[in-house]
N, CA, C and O atoms as a GROMACS GRO file, in nm:
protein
  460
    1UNK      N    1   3.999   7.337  10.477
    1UNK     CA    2   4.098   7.239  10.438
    1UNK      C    3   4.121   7.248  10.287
    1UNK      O    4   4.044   7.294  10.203
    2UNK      N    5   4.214   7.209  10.274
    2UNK     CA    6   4.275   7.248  10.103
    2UNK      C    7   4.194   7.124   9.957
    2UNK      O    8   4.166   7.135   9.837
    3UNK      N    9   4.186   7.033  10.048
    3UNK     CA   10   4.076   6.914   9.970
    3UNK      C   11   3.964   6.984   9.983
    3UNK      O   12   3.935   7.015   9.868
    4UNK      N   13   3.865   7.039  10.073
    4UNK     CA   14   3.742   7.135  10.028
    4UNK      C   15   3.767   7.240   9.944
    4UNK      O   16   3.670   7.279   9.880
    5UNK      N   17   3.844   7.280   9.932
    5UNK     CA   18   3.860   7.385   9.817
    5UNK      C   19   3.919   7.347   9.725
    5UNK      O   20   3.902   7.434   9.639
    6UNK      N   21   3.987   7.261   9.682
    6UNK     CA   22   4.016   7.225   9.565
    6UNK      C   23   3.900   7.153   9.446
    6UNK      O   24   3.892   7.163   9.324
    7UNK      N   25   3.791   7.055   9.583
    7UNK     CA   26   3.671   7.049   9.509
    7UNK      C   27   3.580   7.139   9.489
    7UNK      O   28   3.504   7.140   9.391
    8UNK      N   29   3.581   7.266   9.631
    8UNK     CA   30   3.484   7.305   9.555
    8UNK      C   31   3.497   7.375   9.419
    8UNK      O   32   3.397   7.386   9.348
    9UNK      N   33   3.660   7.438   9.367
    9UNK     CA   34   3.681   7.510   9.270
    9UNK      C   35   3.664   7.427   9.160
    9UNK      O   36   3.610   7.469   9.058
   10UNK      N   37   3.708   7.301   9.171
   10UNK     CA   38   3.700   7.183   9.080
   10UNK      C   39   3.560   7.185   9.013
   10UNK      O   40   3.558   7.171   8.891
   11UNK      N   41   3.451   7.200   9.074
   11UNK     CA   42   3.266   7.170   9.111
   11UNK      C   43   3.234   7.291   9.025
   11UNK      O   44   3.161   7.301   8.926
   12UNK      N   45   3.310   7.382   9.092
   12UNK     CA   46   3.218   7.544   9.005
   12UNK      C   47   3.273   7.599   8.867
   12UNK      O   48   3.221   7.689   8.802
   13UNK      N   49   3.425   7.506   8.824
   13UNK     CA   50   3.440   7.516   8.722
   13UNK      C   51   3.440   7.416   8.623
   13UNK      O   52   3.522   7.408   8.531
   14UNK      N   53   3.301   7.307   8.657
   14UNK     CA   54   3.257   7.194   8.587
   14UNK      C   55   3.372   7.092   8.541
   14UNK      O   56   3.366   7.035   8.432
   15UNK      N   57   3.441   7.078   8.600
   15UNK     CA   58   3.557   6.963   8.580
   15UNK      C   59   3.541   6.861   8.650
   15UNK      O   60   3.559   6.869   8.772
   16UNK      N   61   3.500   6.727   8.585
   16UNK     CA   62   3.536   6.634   8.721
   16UNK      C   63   3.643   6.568   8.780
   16UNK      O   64   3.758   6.589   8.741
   17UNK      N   65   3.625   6.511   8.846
   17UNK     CA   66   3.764   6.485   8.930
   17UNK      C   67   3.827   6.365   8.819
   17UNK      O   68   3.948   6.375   8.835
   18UNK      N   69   3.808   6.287   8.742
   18UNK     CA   70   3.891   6.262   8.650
   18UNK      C   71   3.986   6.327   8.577
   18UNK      O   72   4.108   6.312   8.563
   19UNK      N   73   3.889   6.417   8.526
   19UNK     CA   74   3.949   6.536   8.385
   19UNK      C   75   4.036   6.562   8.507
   19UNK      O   76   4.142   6.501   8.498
   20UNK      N   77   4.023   6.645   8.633
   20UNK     CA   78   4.128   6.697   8.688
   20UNK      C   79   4.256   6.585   8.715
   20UNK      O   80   4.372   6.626   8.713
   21UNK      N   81   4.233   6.482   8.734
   21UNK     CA   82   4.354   6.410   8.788
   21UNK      C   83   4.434   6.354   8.672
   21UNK      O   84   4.540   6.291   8.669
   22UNK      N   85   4.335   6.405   8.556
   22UNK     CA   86   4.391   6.327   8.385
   22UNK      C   87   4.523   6.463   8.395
   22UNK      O   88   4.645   6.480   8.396
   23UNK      N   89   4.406   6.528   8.401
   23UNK     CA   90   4.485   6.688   8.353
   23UNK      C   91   4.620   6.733   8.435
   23UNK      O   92   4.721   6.783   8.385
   24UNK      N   93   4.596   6.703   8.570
   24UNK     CA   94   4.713   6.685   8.660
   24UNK      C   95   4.824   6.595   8.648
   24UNK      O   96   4.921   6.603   8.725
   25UNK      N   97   4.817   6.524   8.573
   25UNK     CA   98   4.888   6.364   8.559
   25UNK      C   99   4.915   6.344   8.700
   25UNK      O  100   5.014   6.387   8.759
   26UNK      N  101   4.780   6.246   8.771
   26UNK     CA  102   4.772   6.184   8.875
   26UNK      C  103   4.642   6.108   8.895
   26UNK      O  104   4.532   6.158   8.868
   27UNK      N  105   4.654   6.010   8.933
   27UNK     CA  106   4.560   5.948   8.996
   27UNK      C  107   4.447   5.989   9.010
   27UNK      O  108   4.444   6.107   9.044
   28UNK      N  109   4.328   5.930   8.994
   28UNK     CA  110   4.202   5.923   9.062
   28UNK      C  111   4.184   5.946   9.127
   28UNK      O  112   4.126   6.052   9.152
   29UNK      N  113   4.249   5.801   9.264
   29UNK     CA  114   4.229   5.781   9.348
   29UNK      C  115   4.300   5.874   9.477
   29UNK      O  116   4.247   5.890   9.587
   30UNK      N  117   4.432   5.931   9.433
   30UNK     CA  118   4.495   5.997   9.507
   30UNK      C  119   4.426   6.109   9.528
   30UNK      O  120   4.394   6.148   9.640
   31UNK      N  121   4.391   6.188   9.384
   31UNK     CA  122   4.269   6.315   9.447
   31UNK      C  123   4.202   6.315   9.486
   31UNK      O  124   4.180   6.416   9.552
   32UNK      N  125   4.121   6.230   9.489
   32UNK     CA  126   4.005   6.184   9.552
   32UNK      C  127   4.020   6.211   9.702
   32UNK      O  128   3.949   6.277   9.777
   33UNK      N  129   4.160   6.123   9.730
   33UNK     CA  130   4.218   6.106   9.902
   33UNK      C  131   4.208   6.275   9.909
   33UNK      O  132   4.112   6.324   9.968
   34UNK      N  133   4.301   6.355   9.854
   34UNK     CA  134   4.320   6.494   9.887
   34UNK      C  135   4.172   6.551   9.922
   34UNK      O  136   4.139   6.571  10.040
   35UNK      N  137   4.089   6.575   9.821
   35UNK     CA  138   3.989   6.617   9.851
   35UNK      C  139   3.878   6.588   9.950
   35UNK      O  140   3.783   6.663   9.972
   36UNK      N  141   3.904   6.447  10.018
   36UNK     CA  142   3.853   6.355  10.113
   36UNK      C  143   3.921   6.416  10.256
   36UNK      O  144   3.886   6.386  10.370
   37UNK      N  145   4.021   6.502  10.219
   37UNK     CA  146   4.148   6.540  10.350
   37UNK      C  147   4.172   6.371  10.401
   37UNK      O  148   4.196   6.326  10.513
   38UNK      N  149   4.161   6.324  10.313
   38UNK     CA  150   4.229   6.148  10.370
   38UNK      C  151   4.408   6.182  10.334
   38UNK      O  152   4.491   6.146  10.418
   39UNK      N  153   4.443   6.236  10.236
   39UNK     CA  154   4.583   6.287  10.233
   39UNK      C  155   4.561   6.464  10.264
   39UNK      O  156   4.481   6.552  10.231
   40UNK      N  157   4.679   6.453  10.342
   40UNK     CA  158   4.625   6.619  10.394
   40UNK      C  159   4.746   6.703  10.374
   40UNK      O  160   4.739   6.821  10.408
   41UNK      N  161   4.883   6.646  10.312
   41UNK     CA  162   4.962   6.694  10.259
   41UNK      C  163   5.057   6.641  10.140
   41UNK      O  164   5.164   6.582  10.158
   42UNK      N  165   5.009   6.667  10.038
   42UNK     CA  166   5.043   6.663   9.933
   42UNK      C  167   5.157   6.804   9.897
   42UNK      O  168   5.152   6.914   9.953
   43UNK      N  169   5.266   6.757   9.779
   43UNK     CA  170   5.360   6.843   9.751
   43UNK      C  171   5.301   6.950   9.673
   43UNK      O  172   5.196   6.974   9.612
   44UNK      N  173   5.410   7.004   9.701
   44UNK     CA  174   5.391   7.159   9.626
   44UNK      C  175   5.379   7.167   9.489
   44UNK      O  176   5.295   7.228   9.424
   45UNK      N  177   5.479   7.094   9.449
   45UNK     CA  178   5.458   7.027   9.319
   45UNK      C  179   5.363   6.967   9.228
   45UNK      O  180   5.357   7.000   9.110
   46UNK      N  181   5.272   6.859   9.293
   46UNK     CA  182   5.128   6.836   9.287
   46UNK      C  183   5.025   6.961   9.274
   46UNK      O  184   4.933   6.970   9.194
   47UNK      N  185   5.061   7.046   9.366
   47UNK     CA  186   4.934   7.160   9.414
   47UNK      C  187   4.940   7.231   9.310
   47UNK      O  188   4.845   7.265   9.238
   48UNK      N  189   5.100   7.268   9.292
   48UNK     CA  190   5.117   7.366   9.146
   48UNK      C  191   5.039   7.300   9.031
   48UNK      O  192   4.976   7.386   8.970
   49UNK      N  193   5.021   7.175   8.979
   49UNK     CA  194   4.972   7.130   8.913
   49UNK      C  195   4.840   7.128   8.905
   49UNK      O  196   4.794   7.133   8.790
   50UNK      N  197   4.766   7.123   8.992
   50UNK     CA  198   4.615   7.100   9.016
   50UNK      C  199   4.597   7.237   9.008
   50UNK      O  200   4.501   7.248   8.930
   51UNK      N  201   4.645   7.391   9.055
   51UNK     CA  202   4.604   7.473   9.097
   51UNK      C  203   4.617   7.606   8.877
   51UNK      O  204   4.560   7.702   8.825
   52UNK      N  205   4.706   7.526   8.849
   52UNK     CA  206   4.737   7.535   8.742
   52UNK      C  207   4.609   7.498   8.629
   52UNK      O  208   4.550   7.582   8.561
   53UNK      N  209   4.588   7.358   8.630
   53UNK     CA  210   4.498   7.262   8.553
   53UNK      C  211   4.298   7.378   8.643
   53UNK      O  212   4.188   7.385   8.588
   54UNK      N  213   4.325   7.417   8.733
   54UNK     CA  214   4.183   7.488   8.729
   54UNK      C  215   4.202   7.615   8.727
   54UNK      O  216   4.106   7.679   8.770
   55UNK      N  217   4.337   7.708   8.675
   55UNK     CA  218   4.333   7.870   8.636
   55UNK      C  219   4.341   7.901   8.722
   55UNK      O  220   4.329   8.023   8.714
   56UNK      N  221   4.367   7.851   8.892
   56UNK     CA  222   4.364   7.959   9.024
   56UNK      C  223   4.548   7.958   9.072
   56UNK      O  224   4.641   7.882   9.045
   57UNK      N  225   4.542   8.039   9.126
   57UNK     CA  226   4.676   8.077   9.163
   57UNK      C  227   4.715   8.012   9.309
   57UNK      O  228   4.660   8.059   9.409
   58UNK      N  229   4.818   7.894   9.322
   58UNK     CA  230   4.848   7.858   9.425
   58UNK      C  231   4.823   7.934   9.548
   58UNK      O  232   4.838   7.863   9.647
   59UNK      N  233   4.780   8.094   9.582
   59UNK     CA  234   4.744   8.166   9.709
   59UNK      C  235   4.591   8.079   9.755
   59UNK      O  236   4.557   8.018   9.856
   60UNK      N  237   4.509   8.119   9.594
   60UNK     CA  238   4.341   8.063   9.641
   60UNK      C  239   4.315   7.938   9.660
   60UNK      O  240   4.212   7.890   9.708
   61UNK      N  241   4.460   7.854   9.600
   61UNK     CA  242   4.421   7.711   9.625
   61UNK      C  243   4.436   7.667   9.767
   61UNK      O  244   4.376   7.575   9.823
   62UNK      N  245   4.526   7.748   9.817
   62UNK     CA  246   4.545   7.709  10.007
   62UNK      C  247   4.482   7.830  10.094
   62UNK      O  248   4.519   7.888  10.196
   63UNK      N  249   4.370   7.844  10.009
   63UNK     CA  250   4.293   7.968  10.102
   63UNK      C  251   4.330   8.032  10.203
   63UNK      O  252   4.287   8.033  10.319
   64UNK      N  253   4.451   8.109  10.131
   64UNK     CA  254   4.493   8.233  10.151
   64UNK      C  255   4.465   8.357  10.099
   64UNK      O  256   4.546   8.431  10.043
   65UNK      N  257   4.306   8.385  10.125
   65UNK     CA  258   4.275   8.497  10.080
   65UNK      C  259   4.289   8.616  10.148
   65UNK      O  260   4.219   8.702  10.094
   66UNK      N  261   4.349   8.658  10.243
   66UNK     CA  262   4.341   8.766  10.274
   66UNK      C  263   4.544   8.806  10.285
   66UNK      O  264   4.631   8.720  10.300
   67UNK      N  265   4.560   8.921  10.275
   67UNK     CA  266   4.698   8.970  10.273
   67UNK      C  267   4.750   8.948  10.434
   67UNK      O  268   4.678   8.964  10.532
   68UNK      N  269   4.883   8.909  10.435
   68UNK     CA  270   4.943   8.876  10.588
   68UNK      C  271   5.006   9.019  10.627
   68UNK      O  272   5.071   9.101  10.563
   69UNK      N  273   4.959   9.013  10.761
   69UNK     CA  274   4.970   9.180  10.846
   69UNK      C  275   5.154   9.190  10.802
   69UNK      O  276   5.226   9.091  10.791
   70UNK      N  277   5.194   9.316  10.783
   70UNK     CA  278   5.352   9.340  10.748
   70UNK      C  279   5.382   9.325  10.884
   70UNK      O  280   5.317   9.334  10.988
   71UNK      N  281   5.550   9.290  10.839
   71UNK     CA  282   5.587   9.331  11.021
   71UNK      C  283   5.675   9.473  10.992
   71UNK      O  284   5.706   9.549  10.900
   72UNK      N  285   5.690   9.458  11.105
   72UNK     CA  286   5.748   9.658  11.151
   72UNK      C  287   5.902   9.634  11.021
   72UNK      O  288   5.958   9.535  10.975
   73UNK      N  289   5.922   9.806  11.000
   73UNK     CA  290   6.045   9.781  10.885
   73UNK      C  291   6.161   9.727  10.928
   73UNK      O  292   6.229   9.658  10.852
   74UNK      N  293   6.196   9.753  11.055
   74UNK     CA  294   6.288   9.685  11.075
   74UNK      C  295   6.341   9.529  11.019
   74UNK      O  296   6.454   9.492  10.987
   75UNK      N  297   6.226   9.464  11.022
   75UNK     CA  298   6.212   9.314  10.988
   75UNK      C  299   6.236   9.314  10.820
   75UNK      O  300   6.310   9.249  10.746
   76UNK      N  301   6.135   9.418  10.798
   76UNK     CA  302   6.189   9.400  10.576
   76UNK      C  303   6.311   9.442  10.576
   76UNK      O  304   6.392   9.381  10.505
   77UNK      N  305   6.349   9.538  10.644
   77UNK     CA  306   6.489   9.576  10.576
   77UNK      C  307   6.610   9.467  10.606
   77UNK      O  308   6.706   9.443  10.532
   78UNK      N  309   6.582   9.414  10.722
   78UNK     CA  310   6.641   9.260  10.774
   78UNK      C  311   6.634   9.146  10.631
   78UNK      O  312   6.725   9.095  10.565
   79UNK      N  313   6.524   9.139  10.624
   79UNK     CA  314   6.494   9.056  10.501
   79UNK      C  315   6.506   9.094  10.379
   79UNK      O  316   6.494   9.003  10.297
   80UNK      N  317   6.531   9.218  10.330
   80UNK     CA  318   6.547   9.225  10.222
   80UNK      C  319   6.713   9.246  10.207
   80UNK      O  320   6.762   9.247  10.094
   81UNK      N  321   6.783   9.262  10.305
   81UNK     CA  322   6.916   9.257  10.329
   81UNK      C  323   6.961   9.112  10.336
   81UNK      O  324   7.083   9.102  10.323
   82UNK      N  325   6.894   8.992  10.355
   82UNK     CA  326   6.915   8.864  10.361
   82UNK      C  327   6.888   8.828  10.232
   82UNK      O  328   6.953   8.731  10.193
   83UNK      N  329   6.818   8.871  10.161
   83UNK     CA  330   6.846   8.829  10.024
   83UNK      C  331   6.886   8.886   9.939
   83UNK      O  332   6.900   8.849   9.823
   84UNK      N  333   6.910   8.982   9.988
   84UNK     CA  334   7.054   9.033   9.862
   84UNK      C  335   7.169   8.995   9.918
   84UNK      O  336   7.245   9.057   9.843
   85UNK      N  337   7.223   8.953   9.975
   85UNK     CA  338   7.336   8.822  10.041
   85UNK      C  339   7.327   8.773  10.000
   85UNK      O  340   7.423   8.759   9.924
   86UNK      N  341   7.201   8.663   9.976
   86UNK     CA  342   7.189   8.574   9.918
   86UNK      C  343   7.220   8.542   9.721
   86UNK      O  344   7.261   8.454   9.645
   87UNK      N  345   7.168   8.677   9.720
   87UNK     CA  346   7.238   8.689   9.580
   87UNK      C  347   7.084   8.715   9.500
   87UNK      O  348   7.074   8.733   9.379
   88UNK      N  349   6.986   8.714   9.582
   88UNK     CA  350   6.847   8.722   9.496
   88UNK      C  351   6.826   8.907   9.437
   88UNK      O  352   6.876   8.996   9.506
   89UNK      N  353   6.783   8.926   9.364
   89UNK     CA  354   6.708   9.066   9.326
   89UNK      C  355   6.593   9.036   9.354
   89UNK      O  356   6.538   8.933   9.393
   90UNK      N  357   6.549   9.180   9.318
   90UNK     CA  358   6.429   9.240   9.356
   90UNK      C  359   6.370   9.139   9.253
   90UNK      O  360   6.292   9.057   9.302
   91UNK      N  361   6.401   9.128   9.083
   91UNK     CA  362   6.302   9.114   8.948
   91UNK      C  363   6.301   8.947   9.004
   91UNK      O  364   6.206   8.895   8.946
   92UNK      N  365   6.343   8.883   9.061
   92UNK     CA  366   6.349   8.728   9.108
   92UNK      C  367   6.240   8.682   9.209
   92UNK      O  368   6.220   8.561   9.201
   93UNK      N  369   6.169   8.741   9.296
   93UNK     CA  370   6.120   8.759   9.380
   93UNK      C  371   6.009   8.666   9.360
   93UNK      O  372   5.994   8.572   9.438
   94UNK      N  373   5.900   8.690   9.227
   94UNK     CA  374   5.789   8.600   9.173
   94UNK      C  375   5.844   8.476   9.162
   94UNK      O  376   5.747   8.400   9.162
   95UNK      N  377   5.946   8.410   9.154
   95UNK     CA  378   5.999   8.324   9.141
   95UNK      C  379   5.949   8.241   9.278
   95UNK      O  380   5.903   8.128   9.292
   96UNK      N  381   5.977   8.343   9.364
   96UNK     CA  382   5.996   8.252   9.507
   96UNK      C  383   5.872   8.274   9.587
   96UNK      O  384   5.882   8.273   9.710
   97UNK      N  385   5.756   8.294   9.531
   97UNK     CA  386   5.625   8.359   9.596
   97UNK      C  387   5.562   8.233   9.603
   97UNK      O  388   5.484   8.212   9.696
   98UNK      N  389   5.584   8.141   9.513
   98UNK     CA  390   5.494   7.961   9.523
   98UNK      C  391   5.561   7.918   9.694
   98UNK      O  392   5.501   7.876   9.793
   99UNK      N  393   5.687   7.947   9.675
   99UNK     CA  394   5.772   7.831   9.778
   99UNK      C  395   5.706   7.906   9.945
   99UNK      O  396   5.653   7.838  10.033
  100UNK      N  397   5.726   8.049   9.951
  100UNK     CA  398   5.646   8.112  10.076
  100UNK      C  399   5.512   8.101  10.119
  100UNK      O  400   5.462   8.100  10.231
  101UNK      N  401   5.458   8.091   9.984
  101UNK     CA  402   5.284   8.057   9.978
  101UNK      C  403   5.279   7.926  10.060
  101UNK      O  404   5.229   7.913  10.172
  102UNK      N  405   5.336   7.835   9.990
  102UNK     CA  406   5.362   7.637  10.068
  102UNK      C  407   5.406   7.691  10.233
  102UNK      O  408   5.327   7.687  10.327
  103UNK      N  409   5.533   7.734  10.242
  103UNK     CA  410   5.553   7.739  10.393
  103UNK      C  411   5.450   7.810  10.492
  103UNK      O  412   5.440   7.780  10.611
  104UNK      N  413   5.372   7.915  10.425
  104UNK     CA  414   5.304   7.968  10.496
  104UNK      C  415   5.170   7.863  10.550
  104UNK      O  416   5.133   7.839  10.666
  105UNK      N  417   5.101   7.801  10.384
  105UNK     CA  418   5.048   7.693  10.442
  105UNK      C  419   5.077   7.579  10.540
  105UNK      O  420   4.995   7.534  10.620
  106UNK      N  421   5.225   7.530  10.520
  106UNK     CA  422   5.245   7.416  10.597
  106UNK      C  423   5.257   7.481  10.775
  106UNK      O  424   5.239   7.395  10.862
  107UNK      N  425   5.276   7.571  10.805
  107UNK     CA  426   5.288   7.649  10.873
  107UNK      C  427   5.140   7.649  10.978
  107UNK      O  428   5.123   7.636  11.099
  108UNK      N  429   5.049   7.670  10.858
  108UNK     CA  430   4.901   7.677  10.949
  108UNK      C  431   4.828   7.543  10.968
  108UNK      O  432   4.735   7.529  11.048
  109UNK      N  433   4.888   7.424  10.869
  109UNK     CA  434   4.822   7.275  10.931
  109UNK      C  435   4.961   7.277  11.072
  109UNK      O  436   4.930   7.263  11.190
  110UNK      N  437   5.051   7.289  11.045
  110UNK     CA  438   5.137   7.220  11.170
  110UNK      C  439   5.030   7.308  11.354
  110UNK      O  440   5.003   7.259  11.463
  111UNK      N  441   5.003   7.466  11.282
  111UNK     CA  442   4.907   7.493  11.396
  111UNK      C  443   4.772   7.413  11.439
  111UNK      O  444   4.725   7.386  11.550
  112UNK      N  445   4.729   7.386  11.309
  112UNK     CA  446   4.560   7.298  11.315
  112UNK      C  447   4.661   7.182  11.380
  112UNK      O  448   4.581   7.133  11.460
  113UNK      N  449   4.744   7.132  11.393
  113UNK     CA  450   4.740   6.996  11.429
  113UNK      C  451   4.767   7.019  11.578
  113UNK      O  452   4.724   6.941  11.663
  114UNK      N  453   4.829   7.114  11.602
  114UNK     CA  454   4.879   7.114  11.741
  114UNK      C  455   4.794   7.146  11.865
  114UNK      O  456   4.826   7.131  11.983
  115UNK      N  457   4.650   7.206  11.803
  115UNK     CA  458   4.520   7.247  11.905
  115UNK      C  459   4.403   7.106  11.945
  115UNK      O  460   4.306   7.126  12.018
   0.00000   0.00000   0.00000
């Protein structure tokens, strides 16, 4: 869950959950909830912040450590043809790696919830 890992990164890089929620500009009590998984979805916006305030990169904060299997080319060239429609380049791309990271997470609680 994303509240266990946010404390434990919080824990091993000697911050306490004040300094972090000072440092976040948020609440105490609200991190507290997160890390409690008493709030179990918090914005992206928030996460960027917290994940920021302890040096880890929004992937390790939603423990996504391992790389997602490619799909066959057919599918990239699909997708990379959908966003150049869209009007995106290639050099834009980092831009939009936070917002896929979030869907991918929200993606795997909507599975945890559904078992």
């Amino acid at each position: 869950m994303i509240g266990e890992t946010i404390q434990k990164i919080r824990k091993s890089k000697g911050i306490t959950l004040s300094e972090l929620a000072s440092r976040a500009n948020m609440s105490k009590s609200y991190l507290s909830n997160i890390e409690r998984n008493v709030n179990q979805n918090p914005s992206i916006h928030l996460l960027e912040r917290i994940a920021s305030v302890l040096d880890v990169n929004l992937h390790t904060l939603l423990g996504n450590d391992t790389e997602p299997q490619d799909p066959s080319e057919s599918e990239w060239k699909d997708f990379i043809y959908e966003l150049k429609q869209a009007g995106i380049e290639k050099e834009q791309l980092d831009q939009y790696k936070t917002v896929f990271e979030f869907i991918k997470w929200q993606n795997q609680k909507a599975g945890e919830k559904s078992k």
